[in-house]
ZAKEMAR-57051 format. One record per residue: residue in one letter; residue number from 1; x, z, y of N, C-alpha, C in turn. Coordinates in steps of 0.1 Angstrom, whole numbers, plus 5000, padded with zeros to 4 digits. Each point is the difference from the previous one (the first is absolute). Layout:
ZAKEMAR-57051
+-------+-------+------+------+------+------+------+------+------+------+------+
! kolnu ! margu !  n_x !  n_z !  n_y ! ca_x ! ca_z ! ca_y !  c_x !  c_z !  c_y !
+-------+-------+------+------+------+------+------+------+------+------+------+
!     a !   NUM !    X !    Z !    Y !    X !    Z !    Y !    X !    Z !    Y !
...
+-------+-------+------+------+------+------+------+------+------+------+------+
//
This chain:
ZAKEMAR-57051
+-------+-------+------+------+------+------+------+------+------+------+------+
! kolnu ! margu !  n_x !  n_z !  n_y ! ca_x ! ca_z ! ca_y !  c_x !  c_z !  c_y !
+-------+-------+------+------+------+------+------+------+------+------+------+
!     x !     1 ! 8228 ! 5311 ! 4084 ! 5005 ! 5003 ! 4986 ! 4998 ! 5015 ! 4998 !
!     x !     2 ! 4995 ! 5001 ! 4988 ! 4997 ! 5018 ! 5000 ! 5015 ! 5005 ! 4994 !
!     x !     3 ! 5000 ! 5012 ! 4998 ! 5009 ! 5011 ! 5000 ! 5005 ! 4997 ! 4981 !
!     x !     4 ! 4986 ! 4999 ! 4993 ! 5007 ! 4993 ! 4989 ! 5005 ! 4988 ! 4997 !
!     x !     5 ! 4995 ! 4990 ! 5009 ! 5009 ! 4987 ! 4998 ! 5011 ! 5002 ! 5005 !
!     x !     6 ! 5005 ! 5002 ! 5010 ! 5009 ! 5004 ! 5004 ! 5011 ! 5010 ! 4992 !
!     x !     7 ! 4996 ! 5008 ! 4986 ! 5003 ! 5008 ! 4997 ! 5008 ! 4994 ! 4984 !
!     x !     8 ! 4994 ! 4985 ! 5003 ! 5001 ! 4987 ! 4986 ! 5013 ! 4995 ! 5007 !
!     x !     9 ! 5003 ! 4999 ! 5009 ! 5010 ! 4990 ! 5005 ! 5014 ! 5001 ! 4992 !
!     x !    10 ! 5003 ! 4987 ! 4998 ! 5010 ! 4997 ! 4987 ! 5013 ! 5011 ! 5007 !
!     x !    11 ! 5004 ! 5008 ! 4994 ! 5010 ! 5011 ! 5004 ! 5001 ! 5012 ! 5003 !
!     x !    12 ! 4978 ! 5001 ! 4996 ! 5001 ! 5015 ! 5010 ! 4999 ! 5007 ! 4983 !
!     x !    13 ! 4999 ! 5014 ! 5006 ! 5000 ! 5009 ! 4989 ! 4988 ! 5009 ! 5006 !
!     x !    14 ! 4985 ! 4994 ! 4991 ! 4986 ! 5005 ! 5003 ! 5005 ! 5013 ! 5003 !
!     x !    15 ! 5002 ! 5010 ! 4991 ! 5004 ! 5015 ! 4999 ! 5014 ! 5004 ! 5000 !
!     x !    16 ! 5001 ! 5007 ! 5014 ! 5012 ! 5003 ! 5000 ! 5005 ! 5013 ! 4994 !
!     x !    17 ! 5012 ! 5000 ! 4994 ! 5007 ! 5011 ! 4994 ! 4995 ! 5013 ! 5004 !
!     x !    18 ! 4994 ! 5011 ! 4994 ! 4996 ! 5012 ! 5005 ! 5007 ! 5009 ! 5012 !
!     x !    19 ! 5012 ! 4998 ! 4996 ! 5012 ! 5008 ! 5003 ! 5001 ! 4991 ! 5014 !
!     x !    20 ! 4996 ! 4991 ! 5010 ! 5002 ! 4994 ! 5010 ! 4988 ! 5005 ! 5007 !
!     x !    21 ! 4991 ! 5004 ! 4996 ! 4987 ! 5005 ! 5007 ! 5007 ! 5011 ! 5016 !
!     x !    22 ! 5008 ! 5008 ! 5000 ! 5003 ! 5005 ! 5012 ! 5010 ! 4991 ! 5005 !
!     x !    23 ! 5003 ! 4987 ! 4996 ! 5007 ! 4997 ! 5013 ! 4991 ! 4998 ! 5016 !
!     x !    24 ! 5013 ! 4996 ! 5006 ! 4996 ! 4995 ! 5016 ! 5006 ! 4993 ! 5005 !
!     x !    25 ! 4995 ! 4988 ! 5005 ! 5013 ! 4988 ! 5005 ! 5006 ! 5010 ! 5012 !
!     x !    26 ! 5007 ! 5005 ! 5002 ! 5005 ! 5007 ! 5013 ! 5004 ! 4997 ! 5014 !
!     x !    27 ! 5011 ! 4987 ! 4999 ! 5005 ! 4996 ! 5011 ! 5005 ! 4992 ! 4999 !
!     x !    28 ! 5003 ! 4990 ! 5013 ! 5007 ! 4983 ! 5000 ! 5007 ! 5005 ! 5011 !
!     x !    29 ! 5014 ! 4992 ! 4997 ! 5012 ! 5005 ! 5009 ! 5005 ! 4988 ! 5007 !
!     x !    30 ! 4999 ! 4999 ! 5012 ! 5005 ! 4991 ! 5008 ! 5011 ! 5005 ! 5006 !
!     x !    31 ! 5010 ! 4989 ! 4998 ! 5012 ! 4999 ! 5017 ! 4997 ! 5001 ! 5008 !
!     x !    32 ! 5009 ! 5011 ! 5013 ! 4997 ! 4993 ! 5011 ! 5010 ! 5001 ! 5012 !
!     x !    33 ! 5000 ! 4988 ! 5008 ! 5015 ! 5001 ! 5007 ! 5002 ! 5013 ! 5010 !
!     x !    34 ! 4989 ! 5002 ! 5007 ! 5004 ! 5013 ! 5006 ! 4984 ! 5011 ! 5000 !
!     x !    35 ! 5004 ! 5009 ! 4994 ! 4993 ! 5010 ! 4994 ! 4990 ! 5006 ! 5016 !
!     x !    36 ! 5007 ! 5003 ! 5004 ! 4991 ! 5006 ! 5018 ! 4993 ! 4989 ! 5006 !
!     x !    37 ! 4998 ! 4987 ! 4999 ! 4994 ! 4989 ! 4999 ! 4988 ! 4998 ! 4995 !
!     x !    38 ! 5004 ! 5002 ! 4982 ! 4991 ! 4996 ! 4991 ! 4989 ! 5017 ! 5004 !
!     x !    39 ! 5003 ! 5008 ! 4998 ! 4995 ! 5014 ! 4997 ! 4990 ! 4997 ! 5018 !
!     x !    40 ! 5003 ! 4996 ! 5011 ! 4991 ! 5000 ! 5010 ! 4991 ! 4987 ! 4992 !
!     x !    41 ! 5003 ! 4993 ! 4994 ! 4991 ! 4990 ! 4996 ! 4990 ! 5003 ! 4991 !
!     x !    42 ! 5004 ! 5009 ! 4995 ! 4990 ! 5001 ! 4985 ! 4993 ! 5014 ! 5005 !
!     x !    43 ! 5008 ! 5006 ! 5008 ! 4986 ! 5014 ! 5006 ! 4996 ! 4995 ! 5010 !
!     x !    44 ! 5001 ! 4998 ! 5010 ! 4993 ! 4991 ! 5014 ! 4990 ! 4995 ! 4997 !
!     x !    45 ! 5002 ! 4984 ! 4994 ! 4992 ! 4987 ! 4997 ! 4991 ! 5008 ! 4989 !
!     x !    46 ! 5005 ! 5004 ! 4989 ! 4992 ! 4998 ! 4987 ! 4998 ! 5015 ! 4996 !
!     x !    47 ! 5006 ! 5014 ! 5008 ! 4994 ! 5010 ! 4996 ! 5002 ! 5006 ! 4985 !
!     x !    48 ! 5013 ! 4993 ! 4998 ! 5009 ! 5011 ! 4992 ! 5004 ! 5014 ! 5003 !
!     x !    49 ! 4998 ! 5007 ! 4990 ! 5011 ! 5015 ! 5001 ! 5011 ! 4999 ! 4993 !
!     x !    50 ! 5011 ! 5007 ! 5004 ! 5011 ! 5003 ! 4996 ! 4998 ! 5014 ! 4990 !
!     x !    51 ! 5004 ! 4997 ! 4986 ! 5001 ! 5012 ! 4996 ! 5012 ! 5008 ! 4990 !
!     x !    52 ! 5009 ! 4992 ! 5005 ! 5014 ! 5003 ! 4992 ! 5009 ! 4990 ! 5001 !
!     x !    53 ! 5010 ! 5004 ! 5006 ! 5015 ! 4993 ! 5004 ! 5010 ! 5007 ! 4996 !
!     x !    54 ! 5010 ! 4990 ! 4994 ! 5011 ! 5005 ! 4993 ! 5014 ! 4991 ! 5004 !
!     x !    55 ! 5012 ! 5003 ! 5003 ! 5012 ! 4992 ! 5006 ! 5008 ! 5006 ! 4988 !
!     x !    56 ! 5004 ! 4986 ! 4995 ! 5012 ! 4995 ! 4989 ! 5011 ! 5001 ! 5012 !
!     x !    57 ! 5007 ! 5006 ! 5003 ! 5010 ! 4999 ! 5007 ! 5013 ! 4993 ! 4992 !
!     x !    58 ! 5005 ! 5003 ! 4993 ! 5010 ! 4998 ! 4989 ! 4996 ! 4984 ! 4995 !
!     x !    59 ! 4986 ! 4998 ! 5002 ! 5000 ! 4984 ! 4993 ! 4993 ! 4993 ! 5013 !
!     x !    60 ! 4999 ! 5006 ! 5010 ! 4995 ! 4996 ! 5016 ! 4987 ! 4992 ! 5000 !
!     x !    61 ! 4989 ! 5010 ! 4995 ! 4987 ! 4995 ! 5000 ! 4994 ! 5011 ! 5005 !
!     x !    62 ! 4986 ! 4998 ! 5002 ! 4989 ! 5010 ! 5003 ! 4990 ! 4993 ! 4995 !
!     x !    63 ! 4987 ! 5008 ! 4986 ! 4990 ! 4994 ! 5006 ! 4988 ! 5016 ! 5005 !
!     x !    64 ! 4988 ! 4988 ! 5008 ! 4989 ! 5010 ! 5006 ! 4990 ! 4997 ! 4987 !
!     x !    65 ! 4994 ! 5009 ! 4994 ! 4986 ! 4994 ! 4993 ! 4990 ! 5000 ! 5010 !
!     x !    66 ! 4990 ! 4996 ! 5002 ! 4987 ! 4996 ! 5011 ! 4989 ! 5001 ! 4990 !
!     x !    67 ! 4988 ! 5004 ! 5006 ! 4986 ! 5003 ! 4992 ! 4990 ! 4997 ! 5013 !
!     x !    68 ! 4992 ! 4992 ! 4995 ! 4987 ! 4999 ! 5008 ! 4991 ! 5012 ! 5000 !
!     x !    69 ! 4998 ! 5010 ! 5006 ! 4984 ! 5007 ! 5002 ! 4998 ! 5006 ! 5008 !
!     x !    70 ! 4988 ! 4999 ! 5004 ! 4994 ! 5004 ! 5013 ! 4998 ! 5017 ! 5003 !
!     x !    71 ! 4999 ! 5001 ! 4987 ! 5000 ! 5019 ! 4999 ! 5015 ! 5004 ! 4997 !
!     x !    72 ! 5003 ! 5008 ! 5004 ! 5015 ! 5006 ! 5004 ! 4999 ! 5009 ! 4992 !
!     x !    73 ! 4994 ! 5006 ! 5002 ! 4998 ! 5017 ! 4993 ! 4999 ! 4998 ! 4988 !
!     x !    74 ! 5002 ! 4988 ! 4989 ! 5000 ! 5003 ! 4985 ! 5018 ! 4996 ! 4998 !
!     x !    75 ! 5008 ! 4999 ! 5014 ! 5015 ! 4995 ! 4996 ! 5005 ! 5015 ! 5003 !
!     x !    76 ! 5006 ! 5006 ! 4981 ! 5008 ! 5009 ! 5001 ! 5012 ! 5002 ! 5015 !
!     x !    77 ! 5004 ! 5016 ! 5004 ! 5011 ! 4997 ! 5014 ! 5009 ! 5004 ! 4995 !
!     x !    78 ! 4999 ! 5006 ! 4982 ! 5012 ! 5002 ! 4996 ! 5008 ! 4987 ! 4997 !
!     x !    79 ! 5017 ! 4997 ! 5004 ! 5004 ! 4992 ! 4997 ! 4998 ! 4992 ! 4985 !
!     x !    80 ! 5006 ! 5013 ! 4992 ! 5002 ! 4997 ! 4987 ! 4983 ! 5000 ! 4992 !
!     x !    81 ! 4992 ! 5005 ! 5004 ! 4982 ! 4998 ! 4994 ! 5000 ! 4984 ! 5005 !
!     x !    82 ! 5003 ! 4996 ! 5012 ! 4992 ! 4992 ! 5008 ! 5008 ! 4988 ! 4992 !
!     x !    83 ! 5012 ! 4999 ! 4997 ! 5002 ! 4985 ! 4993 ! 4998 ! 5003 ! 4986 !
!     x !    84 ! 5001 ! 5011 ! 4990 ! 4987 ! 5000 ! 4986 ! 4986 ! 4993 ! 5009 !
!     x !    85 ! 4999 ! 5006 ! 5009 ! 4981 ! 4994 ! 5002 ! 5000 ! 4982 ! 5003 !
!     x !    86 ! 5018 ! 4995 ! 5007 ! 4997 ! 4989 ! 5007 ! 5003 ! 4991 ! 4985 !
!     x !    87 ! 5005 ! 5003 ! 4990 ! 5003 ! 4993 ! 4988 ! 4992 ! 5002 ! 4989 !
!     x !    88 ! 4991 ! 5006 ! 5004 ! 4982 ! 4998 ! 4994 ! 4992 ! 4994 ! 5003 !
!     x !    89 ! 4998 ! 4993 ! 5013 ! 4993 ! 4992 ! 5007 ! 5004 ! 4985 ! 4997 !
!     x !    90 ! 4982 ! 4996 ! 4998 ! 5002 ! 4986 ! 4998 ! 5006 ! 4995 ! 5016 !
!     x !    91 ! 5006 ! 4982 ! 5002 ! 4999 ! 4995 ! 5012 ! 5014 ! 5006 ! 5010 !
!     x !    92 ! 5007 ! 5004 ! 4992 ! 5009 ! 5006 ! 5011 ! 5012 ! 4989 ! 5004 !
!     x !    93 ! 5005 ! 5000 ! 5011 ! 5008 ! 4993 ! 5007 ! 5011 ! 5008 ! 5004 !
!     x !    94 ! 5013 ! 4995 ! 4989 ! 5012 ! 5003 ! 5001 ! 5013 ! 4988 ! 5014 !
!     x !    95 ! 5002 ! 5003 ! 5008 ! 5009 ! 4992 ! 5007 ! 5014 ! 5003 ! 4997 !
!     x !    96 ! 5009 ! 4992 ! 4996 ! 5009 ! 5008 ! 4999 ! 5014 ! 4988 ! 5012 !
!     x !    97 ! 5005 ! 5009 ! 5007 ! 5013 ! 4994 ! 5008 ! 5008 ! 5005 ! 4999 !
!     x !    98 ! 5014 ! 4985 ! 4997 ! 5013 ! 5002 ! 4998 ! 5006 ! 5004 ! 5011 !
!     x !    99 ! 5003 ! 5008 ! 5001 ! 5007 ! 5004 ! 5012 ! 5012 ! 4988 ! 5009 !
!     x !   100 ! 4996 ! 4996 ! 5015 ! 5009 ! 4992 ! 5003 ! 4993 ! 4983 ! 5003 !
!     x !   101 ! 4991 ! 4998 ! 4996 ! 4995 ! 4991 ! 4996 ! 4993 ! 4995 ! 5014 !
!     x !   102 ! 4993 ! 5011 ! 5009 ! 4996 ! 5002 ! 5012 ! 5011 ! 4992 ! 5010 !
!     x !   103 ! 5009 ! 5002 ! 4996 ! 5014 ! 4996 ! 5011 ! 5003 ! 4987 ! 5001 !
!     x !   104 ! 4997 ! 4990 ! 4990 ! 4999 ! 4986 ! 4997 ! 4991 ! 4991 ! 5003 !
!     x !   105 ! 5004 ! 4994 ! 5011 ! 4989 ! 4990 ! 5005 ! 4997 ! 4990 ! 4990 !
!     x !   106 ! 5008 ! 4994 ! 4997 ! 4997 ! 4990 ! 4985 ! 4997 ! 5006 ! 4990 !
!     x !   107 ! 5001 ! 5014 ! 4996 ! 4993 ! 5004 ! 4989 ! 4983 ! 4997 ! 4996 !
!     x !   108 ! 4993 ! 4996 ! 4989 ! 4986 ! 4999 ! 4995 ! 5000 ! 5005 ! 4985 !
!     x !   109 ! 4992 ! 5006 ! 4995 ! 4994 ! 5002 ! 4986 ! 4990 ! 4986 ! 4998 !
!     x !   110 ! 5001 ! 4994 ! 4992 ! 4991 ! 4991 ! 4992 ! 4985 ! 5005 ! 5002 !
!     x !   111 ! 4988 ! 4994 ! 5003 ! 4989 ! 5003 ! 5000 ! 4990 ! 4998 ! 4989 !
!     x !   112 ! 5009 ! 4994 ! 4989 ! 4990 ! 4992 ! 4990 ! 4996 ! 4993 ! 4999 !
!     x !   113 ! 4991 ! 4996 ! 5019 ! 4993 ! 4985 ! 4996 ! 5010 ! 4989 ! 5001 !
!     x !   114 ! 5016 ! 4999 ! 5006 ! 5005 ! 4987 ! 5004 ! 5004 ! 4996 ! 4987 !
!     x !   115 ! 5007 ! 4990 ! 4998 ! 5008 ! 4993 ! 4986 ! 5007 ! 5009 ! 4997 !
!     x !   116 ! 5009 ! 5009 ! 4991 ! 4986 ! 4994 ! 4988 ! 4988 ! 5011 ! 4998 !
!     x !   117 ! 4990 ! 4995 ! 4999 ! 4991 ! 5014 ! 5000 ! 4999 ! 5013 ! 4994 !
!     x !   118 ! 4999 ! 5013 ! 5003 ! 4998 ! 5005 ! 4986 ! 4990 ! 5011 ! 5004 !
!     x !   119 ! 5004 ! 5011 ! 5012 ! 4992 ! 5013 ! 5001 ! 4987 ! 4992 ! 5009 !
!     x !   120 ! 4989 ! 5002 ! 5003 ! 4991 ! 4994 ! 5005 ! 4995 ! 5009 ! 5014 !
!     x !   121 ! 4993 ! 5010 ! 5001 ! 5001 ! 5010 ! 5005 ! 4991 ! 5012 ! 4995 !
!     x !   122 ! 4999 ! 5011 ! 5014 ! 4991 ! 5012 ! 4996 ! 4982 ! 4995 ! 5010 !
!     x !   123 ! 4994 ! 5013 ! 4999 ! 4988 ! 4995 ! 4999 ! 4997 ! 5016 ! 5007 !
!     x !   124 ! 4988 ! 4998 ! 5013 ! 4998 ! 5010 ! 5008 ! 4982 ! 5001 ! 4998 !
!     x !   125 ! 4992 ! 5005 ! 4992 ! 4988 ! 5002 ! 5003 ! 4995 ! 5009 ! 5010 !
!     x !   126 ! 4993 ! 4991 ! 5009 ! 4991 ! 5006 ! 5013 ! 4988 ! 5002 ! 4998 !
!     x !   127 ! 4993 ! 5007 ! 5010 ! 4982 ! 5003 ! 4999 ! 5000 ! 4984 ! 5010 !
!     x !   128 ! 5001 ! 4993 ! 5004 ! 4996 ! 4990 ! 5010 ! 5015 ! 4992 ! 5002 !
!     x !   129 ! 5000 ! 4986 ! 4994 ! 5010 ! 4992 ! 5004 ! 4997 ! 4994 ! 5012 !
!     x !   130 ! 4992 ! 5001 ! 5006 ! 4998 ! 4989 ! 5014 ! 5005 ! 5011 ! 5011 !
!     x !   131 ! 4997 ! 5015 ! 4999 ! 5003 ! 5009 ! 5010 ! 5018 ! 5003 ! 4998 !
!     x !   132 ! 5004 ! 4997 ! 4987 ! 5015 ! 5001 ! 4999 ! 5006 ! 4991 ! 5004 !
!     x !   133 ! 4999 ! 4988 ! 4993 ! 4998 ! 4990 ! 5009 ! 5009 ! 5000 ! 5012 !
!     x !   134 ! 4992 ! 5000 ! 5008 ! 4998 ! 5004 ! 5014 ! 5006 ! 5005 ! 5003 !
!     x !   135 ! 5006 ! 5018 ! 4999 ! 5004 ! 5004 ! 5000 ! 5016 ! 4998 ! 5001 !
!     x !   136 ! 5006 ! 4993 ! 4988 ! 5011 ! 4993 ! 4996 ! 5001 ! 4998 ! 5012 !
!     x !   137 ! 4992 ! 4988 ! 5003 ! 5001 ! 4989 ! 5010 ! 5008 ! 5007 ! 5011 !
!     x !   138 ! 4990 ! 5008 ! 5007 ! 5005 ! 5007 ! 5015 ! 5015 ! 5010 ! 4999 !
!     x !   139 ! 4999 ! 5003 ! 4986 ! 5015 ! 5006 ! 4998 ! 5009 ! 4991 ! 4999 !
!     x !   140 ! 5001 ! 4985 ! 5002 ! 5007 ! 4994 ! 4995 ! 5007 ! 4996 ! 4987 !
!     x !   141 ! 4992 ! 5003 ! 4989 ! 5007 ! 4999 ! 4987 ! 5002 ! 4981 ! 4996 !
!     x !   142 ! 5006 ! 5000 ! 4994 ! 5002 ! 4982 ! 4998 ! 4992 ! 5001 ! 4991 !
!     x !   143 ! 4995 ! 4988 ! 4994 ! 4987 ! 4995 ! 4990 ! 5008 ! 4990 ! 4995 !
!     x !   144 ! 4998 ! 5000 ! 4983 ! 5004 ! 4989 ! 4995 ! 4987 ! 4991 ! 4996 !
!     x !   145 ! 4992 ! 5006 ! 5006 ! 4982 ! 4992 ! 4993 ! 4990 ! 5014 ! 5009 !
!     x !   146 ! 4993 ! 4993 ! 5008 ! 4991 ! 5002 ! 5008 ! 4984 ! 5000 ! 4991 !
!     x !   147 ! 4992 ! 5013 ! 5007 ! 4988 ! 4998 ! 4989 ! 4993 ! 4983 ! 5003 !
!     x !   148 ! 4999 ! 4994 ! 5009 ! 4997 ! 4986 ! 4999 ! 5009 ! 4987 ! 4994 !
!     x !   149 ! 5011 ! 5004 ! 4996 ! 5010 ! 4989 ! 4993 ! 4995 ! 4999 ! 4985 !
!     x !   150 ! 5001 ! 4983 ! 4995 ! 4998 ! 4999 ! 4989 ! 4984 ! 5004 ! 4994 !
!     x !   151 ! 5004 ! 5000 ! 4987 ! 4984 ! 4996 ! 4991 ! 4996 ! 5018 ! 4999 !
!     x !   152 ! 5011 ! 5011 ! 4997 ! 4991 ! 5013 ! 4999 ! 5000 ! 5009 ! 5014 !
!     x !   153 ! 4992 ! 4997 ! 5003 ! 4994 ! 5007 ! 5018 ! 5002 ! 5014 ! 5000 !
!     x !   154 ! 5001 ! 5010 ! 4985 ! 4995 ! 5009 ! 5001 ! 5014 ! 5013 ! 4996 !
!     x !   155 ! 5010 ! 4990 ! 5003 ! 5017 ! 5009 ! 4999 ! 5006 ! 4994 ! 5010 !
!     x !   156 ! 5009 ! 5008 ! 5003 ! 5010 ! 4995 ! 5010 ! 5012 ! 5009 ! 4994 !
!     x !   157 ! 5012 ! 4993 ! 5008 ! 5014 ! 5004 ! 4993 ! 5007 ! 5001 ! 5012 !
!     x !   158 ! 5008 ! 5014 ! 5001 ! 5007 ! 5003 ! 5013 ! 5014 ! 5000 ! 4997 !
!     x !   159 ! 5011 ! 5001 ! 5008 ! 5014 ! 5002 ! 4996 ! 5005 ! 5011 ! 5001 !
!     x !   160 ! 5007 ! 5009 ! 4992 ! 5006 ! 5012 ! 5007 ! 5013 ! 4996 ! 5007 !
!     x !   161 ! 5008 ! 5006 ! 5009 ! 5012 ! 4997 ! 5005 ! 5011 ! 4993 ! 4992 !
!     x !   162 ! 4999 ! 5005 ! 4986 ! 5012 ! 4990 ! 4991 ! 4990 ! 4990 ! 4995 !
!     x !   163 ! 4989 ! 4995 ! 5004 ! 4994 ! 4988 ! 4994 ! 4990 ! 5001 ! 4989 !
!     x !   164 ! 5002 ! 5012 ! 4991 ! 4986 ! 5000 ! 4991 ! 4996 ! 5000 ! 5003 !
!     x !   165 ! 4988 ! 4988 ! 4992 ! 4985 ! 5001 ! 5001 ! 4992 ! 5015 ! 5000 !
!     x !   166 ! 4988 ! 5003 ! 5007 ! 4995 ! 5005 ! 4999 ! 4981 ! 4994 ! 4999 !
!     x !   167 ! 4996 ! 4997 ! 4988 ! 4987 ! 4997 ! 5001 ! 4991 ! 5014 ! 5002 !
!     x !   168 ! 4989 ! 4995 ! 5013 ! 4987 ! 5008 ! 5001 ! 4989 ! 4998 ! 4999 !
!     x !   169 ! 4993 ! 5006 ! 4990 ! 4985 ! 4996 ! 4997 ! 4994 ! 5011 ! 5003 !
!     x !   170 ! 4984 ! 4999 ! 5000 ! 4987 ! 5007 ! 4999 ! 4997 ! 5004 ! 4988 !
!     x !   171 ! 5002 ! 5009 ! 4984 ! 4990 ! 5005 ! 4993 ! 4988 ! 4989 ! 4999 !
!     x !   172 ! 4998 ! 4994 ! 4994 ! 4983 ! 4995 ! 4997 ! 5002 ! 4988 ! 5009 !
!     x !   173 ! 5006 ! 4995 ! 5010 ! 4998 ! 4992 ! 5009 ! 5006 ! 4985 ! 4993 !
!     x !   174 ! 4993 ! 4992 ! 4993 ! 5005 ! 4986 ! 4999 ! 4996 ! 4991 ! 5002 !
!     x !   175 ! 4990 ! 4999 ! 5018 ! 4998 ! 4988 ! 5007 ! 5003 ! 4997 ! 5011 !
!     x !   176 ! 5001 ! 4990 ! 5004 ! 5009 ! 4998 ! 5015 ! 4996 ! 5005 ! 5010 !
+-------+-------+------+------+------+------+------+------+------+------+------+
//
């Protein structure tokens, strides 16, 4: 489907408002039961940076914002530059933990996919899903869908420690 059909679809608005032209989707904020957990998960496995953390003490939260990039040297080291820079950036990953939550064996946050459905998950683009893949694998990460499970060969969906999905695909890659 081209970019103008697509552009027809009953709801859309062909031309968007001038005045929206500098937005940026910025960031999707996930729960998470224990923050020193999630934060080795998402820089370890998946090669997040941390670039701004803030503790609500008074309302007993923290969150970390996280940024994917391979180049360091364009993330301001001033605190206060560096989260203007991290709240300009498309793709950013906000975590945020209630404080306490770590301490509860029975505690879980909703993952979206169980009954009833709603958040789906986030999405990790790689140069090579078969070498990630892999990867995963020997790190032990859980898989909710293996690149050979089902009809699309060419995604696979990992869990973070509280259970979101994490799909991974290849850029350009849509055969098994």
């Amino acid at each position: 489907m081209s970019l103008a059909d697509l552009t027809k679809l009953p709801g859309v608005t062909a031309e968007p408002v001038a005045v929206t032209q500098g937005y940026v989707f910025n960031h999707t904020m996930i729960r998470v039961k224990d923050l020193a957990v999630s934060l080795d998960f998402y820089t370890r496995v998946l090669g997040f940076v941390p670039v701004h953390r803030q503790d609500f003490a008074e309302a007993a939260f923290t969150i970390v914002y996280l940024v994917l990039r391979g180049d360091r040297s364009v993330i301001p080291d001033d605190d206060t530059e560096r989260l203007a820079w991290a709240l300009a950036q498309p793709g950013v990953l906000e975590l945020t933990h209630n404080h306490g939550t770590e301490n509860d064996a029975n505690f879980a946050y909703h993952n979206g996919n169980s009954e009833p459905r709603g958040f789906g998950h986030l999405c990790v683009s790689v140069p090579d899903v078969k070498a990630a893949c892999a990867r995963f694998d020997s790190l032990g990460v859980p898989f909710q869908k293996r690149l050979e499970d089902g009809r699309m060969k060419h995604i696979a969906f990992i869990r973070d420690p509280d259970g979101y999905w994490i799909e991974i695909l290849q850029p350009g890659r849509i055969d098994g």
